[in-house]
VEXZAVO-200910 format. One record per residue (C-alpha): residue in three letters; x, y, z. Coordinates in steps of 0.1 Angstrom, whole numbers, plus 5000, padded with zeros to 4 digits. Each point is the difference from the previous one (the first is absolute). Layout:
VEXZAVO-200910
+-----+------+------+------+
: res :    u :    v :    w :
+-----+------+------+------+
: ALA :    X :    Y :    Z :
...
+-----+------+------+------+
This chain:
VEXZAVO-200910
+-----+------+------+------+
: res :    u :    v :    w :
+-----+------+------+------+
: UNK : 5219 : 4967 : 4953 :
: UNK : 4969 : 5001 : 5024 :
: UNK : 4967 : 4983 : 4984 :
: UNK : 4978 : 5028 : 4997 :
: UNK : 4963 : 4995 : 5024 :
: UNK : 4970 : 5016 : 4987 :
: UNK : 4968 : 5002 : 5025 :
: UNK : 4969 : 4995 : 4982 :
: UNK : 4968 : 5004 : 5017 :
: UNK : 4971 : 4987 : 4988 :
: UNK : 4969 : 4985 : 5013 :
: UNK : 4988 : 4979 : 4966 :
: UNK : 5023 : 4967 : 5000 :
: UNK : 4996 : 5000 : 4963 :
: UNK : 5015 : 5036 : 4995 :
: UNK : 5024 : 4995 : 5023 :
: UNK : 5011 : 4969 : 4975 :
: UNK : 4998 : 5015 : 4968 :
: UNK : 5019 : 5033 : 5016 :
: UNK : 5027 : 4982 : 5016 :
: UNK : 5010 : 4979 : 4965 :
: UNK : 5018 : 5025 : 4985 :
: UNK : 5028 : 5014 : 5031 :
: UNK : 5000 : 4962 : 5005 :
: UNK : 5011 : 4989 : 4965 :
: UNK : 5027 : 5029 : 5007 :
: UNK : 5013 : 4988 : 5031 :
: UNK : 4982 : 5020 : 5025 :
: UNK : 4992 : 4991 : 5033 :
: UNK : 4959 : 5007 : 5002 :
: UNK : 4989 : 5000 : 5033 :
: UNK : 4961 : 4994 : 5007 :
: UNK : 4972 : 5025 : 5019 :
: UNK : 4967 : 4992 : 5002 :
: UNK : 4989 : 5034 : 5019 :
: UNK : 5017 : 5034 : 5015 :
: UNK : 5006 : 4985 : 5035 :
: UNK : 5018 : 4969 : 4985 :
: UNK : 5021 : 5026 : 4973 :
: UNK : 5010 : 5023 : 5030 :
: UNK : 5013 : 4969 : 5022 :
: UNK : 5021 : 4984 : 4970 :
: UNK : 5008 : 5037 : 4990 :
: UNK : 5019 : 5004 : 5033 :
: UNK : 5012 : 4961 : 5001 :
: UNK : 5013 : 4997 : 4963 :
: UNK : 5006 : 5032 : 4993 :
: UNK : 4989 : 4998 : 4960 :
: UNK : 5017 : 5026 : 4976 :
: UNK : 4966 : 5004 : 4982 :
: UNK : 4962 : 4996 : 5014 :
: UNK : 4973 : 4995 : 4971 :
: UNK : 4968 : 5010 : 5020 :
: UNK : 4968 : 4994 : 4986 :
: UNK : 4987 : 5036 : 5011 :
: UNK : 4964 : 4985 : 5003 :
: UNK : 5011 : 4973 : 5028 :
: UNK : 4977 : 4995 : 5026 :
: UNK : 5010 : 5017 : 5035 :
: UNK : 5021 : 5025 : 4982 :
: UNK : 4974 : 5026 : 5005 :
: UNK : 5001 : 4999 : 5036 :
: UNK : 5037 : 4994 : 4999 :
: UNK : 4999 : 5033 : 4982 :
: UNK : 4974 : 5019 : 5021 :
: UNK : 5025 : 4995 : 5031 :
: UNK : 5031 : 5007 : 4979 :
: UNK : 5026 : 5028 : 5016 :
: UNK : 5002 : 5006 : 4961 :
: UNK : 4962 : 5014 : 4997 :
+-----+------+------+------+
């Protein structure tokens, strides 16, 4: 079976820390953002099957603002 990969983005190390303990101790694979533009580059190279986004992120506004989404 594939190990499962979970995105989490996050600018505070310390969050990212205490959030990433638990899949961890499970056995999944937690893969580190510090900001949107580093999330949407490992989002297309390590194709994650879950992003935690910390929806208060710097840049995500403007990511937003721009989005085809809005």
């Amino acid at each position: 079976m594939l190990q499962k990969r979970v995105l989490l983005v996050e600018d505070s190390s310390t969050i990212r820390k205490i959030i990433s303990y638990y899949p961890i101790g499970l056995g999944i694979n937690v893969i580190e953002a510090n900001d949107c533009i580093e999330a949407i580059e490992k989002i297309y190279s390590e194709k994650p099957d879950l992003v935690l986004l910390d929806i208060k992120i710097p840049k995500l506004s403007q990511i937003l603002k721009h989005s085809i989404f809005l």
